[in-house]
C-alpha positions, 0 to 999 in steps of 0.5 A: 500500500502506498503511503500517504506522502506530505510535503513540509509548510514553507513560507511564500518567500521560500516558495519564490525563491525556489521558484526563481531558482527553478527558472534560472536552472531552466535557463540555464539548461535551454541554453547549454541545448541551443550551444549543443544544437549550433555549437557542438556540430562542428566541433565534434562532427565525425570525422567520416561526416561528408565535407559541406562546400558553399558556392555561389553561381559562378562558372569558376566553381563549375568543376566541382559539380562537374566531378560529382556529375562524373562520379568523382568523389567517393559516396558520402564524402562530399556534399555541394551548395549553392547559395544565392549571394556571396553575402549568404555563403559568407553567413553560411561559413561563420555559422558553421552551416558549411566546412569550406566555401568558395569565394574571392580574395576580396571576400575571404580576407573580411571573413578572415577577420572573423573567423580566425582559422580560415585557411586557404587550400585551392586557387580555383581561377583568376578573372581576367574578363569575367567580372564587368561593369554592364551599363545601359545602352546610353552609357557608353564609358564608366566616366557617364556613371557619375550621379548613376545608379550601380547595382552591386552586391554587399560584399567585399568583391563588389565593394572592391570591384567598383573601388578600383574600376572607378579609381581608373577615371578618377571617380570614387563610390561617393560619386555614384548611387549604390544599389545593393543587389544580390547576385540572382536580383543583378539581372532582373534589377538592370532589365527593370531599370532599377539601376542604370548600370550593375557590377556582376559577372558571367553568367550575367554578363552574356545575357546582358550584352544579349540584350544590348547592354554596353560593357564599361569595365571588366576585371582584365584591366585589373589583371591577377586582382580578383582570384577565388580561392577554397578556403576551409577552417583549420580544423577540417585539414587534420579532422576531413583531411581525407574528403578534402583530398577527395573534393581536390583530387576530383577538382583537377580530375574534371579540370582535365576532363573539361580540357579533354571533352569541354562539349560534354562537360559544359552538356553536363553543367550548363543547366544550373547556370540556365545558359546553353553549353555553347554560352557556359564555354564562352563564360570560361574565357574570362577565366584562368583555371592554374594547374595542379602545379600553378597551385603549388607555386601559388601556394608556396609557403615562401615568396608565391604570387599569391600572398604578393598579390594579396598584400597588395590587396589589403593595402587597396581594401584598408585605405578604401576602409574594406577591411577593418585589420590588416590581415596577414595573407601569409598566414591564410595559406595552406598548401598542405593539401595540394602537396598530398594530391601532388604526392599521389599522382 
């Protein structure tokens, strides 16, 4: 038989006080299950986990659906996606919602600020032609953007791409109306007239100037000034070295494959940019995709034209106030990975 239970008398104040302690504990509790929710993830995720890798629509990152469309990659180990804005992958990589993402120097070096252990493992392209200032038909040189409206995305390669297009005809951003604009709205923002002129890139540019826009500046007048990189948190080198090998590995693999049989892998890839295959080969011409070997001189740990180019780039974003630190580019870079697929071959 169960016994009668009773509870001790206790004064309202003892009442309270317990029931303030209750919801402090409670707390307490709700917040050590959200920093387990958010935190404890990437800290302790498995090292057999599959290597999350952010892009954004660009034809420089191509090749890497292109080798999970040729079964490059070892089931599981590696798991693609597309953001809509260099913005968004950036908010994607500081929450830990991706282990390494695709992006300009211009972009990494701000994310370096927070986000201390990034490194920088790929040279994935250079632009010498793909990044452009697309104007309307009745703009016929980058001097007519005075007092214009620009679209440009929020983020450190379209701030820096406008800074240096207009330094070369002595203008500045505070002579022009900036538009923010994500990357998908560029498109629909010119052709609406929303903006009199839009920084973007291929595959923009081509439809743009299908559609009879006048290209005004475009990256190969800033030579070796805007490349992307895969940059990746420290921790993913030693923890899922083995799947970044695997998504470099398969990078060059479709590199080549591209080089070989360029009709059938733009077939393969085209679509996700909504452009043709002819118009996707024709987007890689602005492009310079280096080498396995190009990377392991870019890379150097010593003296590469990376980190030259880079220094120089933190000058030009510190005084255009782009970067609040003088961030180290030297320090960024790790060519380990480059040097296991090298030691492979």
């Amino acid at each position: 038989m169960l016994q009668h239970l009773t509870f001790p008398k206790l004064s309202l104040s003892r009442w309270s006080h317990l029931a303030h302690a209750w919801k402090l504990r409670t707390l307490a509790l709700l917040s050590v299950a959200a920093f387990c929710a958010v935190a404890l993830p990437a800290c302790f995720q498995s090292s057999n986990a599959a290597l999350r890798i952010g892009t954004i629509t660009w034809p420089g990152y191509a090749n890497f659906y292109l080798a999970r469309e040729l079964d490059y990659y070892k089931p599981g180990s590696v798991f693609l996606t597309n953001y809509s804005s260099n913005d968004a992958l950036a908010k994607a990589f500081r929450n830990n919602e991706v282990d390494g993402v695709a992006l300009t120097m211009s972009d990494a070096l701000p994310l370096a600020e927070a986000v201390p252990d990034l490194r920088l493992v790929l040279v994935i392209d250079s632009s010498n032609g793909a990044d452009v200032i697309m104007g309307k038909p009745s703009l016929e040189s980058l001097e007519g953007l005075e007092g214009k409206r620009v679209g440009v995305e929020a983020s450190g390669l379209g701030a820096f791409f406008l800074t240096r297009a207009l330094e070369t005809v002595s203008l500045s951003p505070k002579d022009v109306d900036i538009v923010p604009l994500g990357a998908f709205e560029h498109e629909q923002g010119f052709n609406n007239d929303k903006v009199d002129a839009v920084v973007t890139f291929e595959p923009t540019r081509s439809r743009l100037l299908a559609n009879g826009a006048n290209q005004l500046f475009d990256s190969s007048q800033i030579p070796g000034e805007i490349v992307d990189v895969l940059a990746v948190r420290e921790s993913v080198l030693t923890r899922q070295k083995s799947q970044l090998r695997t998504l470099i590995q398969g990078w060059f693999r479709a590199r080549d494959y591209q080089e070989l049989e360029p009709q059938d892998a733009a077939s393969r890839v085209a679509s996700q940019y909504n452009i043709s295959p002819d118009e996707f080969l024709e987007s890689l011409e602005g492009l310079h995709i280096p080498s396995l070997q190009e990377n392991q001189a870019m890379l150097a740990p010593q003296g590469s034209d990376l980190v030259s180019s880079s220094e120089q780039l933190v000058k030009v974003m510190r005084d255009n106030q782009l970067l609040k630190e003088a961030v180290e580019p030297q320090a960024l870079v790790d060519n380990s990975i480059i040097e296991s697929v090298k030691a492979s071959l």
